[in-house]
N, C-alpha and C positions, 0 to 999 in steps of 0.2 A: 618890342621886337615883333616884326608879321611873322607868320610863320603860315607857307600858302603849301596844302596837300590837294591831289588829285581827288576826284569825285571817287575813285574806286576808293582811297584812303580811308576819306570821310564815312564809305558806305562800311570798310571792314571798324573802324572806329565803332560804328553806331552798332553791327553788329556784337562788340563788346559787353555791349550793356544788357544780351538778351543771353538766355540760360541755356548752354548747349548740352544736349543729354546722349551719350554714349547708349547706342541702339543695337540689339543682339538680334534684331529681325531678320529672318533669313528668305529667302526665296521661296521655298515651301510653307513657311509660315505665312506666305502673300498668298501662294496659288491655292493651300490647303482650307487656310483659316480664315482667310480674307483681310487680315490683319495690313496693314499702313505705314510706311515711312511718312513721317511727317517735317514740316519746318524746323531748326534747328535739331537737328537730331544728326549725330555726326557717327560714320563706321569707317575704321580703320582698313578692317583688311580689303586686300585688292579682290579678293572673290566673295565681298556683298555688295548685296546690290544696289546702292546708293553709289557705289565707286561704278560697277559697271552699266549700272542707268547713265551715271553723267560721261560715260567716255560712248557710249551709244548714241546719247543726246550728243555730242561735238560730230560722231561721225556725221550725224542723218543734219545739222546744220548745216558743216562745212559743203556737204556736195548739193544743198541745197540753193541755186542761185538768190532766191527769196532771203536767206540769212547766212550767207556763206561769211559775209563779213560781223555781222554777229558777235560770234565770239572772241574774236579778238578786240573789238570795241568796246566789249564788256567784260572782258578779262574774266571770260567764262572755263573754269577750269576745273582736271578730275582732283578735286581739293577735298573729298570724303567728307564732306559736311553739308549740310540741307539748307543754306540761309536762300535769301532772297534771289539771289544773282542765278542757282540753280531753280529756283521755282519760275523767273524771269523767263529760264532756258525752256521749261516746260513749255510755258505761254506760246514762244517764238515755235516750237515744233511743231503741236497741236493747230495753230491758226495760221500755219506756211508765213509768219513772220509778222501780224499784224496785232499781236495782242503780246505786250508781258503780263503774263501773271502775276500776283501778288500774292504772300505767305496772306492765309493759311492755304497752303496745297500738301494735296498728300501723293504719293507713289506708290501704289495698287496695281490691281490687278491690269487695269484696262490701259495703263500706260505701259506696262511691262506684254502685254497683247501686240501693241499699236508697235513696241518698236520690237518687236519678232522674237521675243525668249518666249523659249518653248517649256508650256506647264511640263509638270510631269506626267506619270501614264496614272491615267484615270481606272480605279480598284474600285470593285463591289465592295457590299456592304460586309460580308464574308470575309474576304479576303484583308477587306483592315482589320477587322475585329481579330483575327489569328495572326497578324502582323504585329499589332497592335500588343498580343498577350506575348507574342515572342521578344521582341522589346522590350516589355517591362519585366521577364524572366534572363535578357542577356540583354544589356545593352551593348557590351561591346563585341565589333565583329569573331565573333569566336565560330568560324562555320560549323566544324564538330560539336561542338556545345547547342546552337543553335536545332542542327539536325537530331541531334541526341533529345533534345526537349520536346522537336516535330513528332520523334518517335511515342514519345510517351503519348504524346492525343493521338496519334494514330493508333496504336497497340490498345489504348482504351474506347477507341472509338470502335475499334473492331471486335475486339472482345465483349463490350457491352451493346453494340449493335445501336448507335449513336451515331451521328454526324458529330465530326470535330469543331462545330461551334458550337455546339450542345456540351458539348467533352467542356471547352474552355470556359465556358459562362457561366457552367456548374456552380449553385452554392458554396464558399468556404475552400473552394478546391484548388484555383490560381489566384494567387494572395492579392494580386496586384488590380483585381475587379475587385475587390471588398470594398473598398473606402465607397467606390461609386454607385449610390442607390439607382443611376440610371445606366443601359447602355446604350443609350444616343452614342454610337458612336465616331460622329463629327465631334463631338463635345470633349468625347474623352481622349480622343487623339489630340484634339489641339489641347487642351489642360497638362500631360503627359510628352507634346510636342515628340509624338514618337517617330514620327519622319526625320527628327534634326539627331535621333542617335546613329552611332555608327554602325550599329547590325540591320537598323531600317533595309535595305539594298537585301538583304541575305533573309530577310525573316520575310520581305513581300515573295522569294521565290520560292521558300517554304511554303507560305500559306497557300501559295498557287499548287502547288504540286501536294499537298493535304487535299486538297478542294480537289485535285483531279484522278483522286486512286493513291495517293503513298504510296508511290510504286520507288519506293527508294529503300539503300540498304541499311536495315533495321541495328544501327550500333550501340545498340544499349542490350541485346541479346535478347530481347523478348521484356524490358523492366515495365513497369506498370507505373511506379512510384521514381521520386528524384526529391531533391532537396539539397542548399545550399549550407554544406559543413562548416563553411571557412564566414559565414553571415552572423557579425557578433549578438546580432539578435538570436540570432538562431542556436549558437554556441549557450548563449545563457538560456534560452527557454526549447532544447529540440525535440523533436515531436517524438511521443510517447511509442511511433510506430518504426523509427530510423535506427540508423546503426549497431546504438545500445542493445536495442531490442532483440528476443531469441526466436520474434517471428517475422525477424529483417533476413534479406536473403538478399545478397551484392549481387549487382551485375557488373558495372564498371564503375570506375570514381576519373573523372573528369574534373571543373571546377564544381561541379553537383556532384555528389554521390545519385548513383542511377542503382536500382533495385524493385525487389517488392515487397508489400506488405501481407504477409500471408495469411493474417486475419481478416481482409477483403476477400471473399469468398469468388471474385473473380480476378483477383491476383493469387490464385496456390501454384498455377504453372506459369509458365513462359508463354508471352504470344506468340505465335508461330501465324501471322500474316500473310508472309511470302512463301 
């Protein structure tokens, strides 16, 4: 028996035989990290960007007379997956239609440039590092929580007559800088991927308005200290200076208990800031 398929068949056949890997790269992970979508590498959802490369890549084809027939000849489609027929697509847009590309191709920065997605806003080195520590102190959008945390570097930065990235970089003092002997902080944002949490948004406008006066309202009541009550590590080993303790002094309890430690000889009052 014959058994006659299309070229396109044969092509998804043969991709068959190659290894497709489920990819969690996201857009900031491109613009931030420099990081790559590569050949089979397949993403589902409609908002990454391998789905919205290749539905960019159909528009800027089709109004293109040079390959407007194109994609329907090659049965170029937004199919969430990286094989050949999307790298083919790159070829065709890059060279106004005279070249397909061949896998290995990857999807970076300079193609996500070329078809007009817009980086995001470009932060000092400042401004991630306090971004950076608010993130790995709240990951999720919790703006009160968030602000309550801004409080505490602000309230120590003014009481000890500090800049707030001096306050966060401290020795021992934000738990989430210990592991890393460096603060390159390109390095330790992409390791931490702290742009792909959901308080990223809310902890870059903190760090802006730290960096520019704390001129915001102080919701922790003057606390110095904070610590997460409900963190099972924390619950089994808490710090000899927190709650228990008789020289713990509450201020508020949020998902942190917010207070101070009155054996810190510039925690015995309230910061009084504003």
């Amino acid at each position: 028996m014959k058994i006659i398929i299309t070229e396109n068949q044969l092509e998804k056949l043969i991709l068959l035989e190659n290894t497709y890997t489920n990819s969690d790269i996201t857009f900031n992970d491109i613009w931030y990290c420099n990081k790559q979508l590569k050949c089979y590498d397949i993403q589902l959802s409609d908002n990454s960007p391998l789905y919205l490369v290749q539905k960019r890549l159909l528009e800027e084809l089709n109004k293109n007379s040079n390959t407007e027939k194109w994609p329907t000849d090659n049965n170029f489609t937004t199919d969430k997956s990286f094989g050949p027929t999307t790298a083919k697509a790159i070829g065709m847009y890059y060279t106004n239609g005279k070249i397909e590309y061949e896998c290995p191709v990857n999807i970076g920065r300079n193609l996500l440039t070329k078809l007009g997605f817009e980086p995001p806003e470009e932060l000092t080195e400042d401004e991630k590092k306090l971004a950076i520590t608010l993130t790995m102190e709240m990951s999720s959008d919790k703006e009160n929580e968030i602000k309550a945390i801004s409080n505490i570097i602000a309230n120590r930065a003014y009481i000890r007559d500090m800049g707030p990235v001096d306050v966060v970089l401290e020795s021992s003092q934000f738990s989430g800088w210990n592991k890393y002997g460096s603060t390159d902080v390109d390095d330790v944002m992409c390791k931490e991927r702290s742009y792909n949490k959901k308080s990223w948004k809310t902890a870059v406008k903190y760090a802006k308005l730290l960096l520019s006066g704390a001129n915001f309202l102080d919701n922790t009541k003057g606390a110095t200290h904070y610590y997460n009550t409900n963190d099972p590590y924390v619950k089994k080993n808490p710090p000899n200076w927190g709650e228990k303790s008789k020289t713990w002094v509450p201020h508020i309890k949020l998902i942190h208990s917010y207070g101070r430690d009155t054996t810190t000889k510039w925690a015995e009052k309230p910061v009084k800031r504003n």
